[in-house]
GUFI-989177 format. One record per atom (N, C-alpha, C): atom name; residue number from 1; z, y, x. Coordinates in steps of 0.05 Angstrom, whole numbers. Each point is the difference from the previous one (the first is absolute). Layout:
 atomo num      z      y      x
    CA NUM      Z      Y      X
...
end
This chain:
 atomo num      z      y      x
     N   1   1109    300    -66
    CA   1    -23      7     17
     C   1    -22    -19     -6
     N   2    -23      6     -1
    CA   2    -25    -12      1
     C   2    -10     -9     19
     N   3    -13    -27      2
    CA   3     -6    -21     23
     C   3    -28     28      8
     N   4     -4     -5     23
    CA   4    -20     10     11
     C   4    -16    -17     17
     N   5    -23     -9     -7
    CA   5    -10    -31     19
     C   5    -15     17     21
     N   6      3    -11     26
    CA   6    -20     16     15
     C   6    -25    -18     23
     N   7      6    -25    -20
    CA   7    -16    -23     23
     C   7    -26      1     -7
     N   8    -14     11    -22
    CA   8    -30      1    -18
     C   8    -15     31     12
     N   9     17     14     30
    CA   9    -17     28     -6
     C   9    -18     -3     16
     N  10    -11    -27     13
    CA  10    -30     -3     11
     C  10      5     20     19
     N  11    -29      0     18
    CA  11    -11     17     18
     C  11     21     29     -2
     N  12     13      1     28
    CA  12     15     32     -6
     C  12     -1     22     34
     N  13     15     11    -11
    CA  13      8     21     15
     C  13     24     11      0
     N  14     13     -8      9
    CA  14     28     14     -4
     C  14      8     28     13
     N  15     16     13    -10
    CA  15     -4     25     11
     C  15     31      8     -9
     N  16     14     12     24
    CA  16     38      5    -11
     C  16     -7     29     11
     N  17     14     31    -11
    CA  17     -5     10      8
     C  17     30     15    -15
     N  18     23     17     14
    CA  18     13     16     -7
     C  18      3     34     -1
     N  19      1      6    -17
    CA  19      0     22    -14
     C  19     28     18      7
     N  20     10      6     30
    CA  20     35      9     -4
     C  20      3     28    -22
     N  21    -15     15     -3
    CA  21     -6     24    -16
     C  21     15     -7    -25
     N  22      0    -18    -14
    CA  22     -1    -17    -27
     C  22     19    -24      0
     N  23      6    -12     26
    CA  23      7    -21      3
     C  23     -1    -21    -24
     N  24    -37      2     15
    CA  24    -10    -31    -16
     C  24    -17    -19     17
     N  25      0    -25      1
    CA  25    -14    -17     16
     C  25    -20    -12    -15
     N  26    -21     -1      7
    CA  26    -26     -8    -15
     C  26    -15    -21     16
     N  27      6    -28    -21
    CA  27    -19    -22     20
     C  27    -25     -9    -19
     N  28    -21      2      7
    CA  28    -28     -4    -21
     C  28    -16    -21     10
     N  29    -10    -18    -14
    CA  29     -9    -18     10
     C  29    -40      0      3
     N  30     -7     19    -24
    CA  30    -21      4     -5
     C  30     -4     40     -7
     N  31    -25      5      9
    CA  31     -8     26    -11
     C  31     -8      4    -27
     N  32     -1    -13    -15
    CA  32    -11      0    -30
     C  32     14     19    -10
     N  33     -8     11    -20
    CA  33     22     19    -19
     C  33     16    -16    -11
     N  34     20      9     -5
    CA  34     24      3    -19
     C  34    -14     -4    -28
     N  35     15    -20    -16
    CA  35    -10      4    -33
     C  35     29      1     -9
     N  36     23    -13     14
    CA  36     28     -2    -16
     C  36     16      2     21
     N  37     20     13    -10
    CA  37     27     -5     22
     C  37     24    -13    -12
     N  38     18    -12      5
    CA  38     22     -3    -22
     C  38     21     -5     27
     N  39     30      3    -12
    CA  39     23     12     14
     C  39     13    -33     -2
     N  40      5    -16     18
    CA  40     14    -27      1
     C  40     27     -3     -4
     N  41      7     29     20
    CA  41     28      4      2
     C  41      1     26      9
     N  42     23      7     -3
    CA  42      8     34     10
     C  42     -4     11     25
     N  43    -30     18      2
    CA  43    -11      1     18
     C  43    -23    -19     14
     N  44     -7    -11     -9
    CA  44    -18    -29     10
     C  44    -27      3    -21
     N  45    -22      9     14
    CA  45    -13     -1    -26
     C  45    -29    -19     11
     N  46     -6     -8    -15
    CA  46    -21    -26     -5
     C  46    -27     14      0
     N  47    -27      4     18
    CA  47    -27      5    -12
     C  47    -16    -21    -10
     N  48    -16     10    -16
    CA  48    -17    -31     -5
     C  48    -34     19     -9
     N  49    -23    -17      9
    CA  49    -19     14     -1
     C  49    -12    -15    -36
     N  50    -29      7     -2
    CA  50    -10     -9    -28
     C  50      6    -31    -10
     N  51      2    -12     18
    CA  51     -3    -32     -8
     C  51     29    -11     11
     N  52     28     29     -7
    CA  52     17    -13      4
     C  52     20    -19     17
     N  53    -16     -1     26
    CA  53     10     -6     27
     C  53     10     38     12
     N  54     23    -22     13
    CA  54     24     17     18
     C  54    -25     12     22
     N  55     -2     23      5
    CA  55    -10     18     23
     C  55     22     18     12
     N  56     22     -1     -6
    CA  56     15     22     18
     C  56     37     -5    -12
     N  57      8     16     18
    CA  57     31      5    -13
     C  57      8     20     12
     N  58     18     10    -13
    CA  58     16     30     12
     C  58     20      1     -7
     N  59     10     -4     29
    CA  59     38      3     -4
     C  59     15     28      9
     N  60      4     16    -25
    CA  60     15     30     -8
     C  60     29     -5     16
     N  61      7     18     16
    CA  61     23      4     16
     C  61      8    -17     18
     N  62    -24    -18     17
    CA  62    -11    -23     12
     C  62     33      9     26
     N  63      4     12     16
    CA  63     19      5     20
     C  63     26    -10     -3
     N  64      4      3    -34
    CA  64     27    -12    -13
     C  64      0    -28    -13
     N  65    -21     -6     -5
    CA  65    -10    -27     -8
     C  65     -4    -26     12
     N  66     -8     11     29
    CA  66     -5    -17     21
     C  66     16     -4     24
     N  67     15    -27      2
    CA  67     12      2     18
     C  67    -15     -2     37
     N  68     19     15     14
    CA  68    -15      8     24
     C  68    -26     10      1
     N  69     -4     12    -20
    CA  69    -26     23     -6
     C  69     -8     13     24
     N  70    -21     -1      3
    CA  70    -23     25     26
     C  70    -19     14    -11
     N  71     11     24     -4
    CA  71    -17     27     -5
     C  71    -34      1     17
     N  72      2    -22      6
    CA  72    -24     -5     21
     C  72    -25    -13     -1
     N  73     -1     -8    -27
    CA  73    -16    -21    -18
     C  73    -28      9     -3
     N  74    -17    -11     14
    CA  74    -25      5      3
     C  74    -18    -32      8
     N  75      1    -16    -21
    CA  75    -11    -20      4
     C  75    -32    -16     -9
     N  76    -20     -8      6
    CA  76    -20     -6     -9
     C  76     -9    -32     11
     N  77     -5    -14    -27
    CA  77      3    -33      5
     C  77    -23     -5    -13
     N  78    -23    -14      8
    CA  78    -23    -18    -13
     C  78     -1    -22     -7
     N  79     -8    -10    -18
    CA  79     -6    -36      4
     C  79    -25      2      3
     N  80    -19     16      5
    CA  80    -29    -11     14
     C  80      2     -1     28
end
């Protein structure tokens, strides 16, 4: 697995949002686009925008993945 640093993403927004349709959980830290995604581990996938910093992750079959999981995930966090 690949280190993923997440102490450099400055000014954010966090945002957790689950998908039960798909059962996927999506936490993003920034709105920027997507330039890369890459897979860390099975199911776990990494976003990163142009310059290479972490903006998001998405964990595929998040219910089975997570222990004591809540289908209920609707979260929004600032650092301004």
């Amino acid at each position: 697995m690949l280190p993923v640093n997440l102490e450099n993403i400055g000014s954010y927004q966090m945002k957790a949002k689950y998908d039960a349709e798909v059962d996927v959980l999506t936490i993003t830290w920034h709105d920027t686009p997507v330039e890369e995604s890459e897979a860390i581990s099975p199911g776990v996938i990494v976003d990163y925008d142009q310059a290479g910093n972490v903006i998001g992750i998405e964990i595929l079959n998040a219910s089975r993945k997570i222990e004591n999981f809540s289908p209920n995930v609707q979260v929004a966090i600032s650092s301004r």
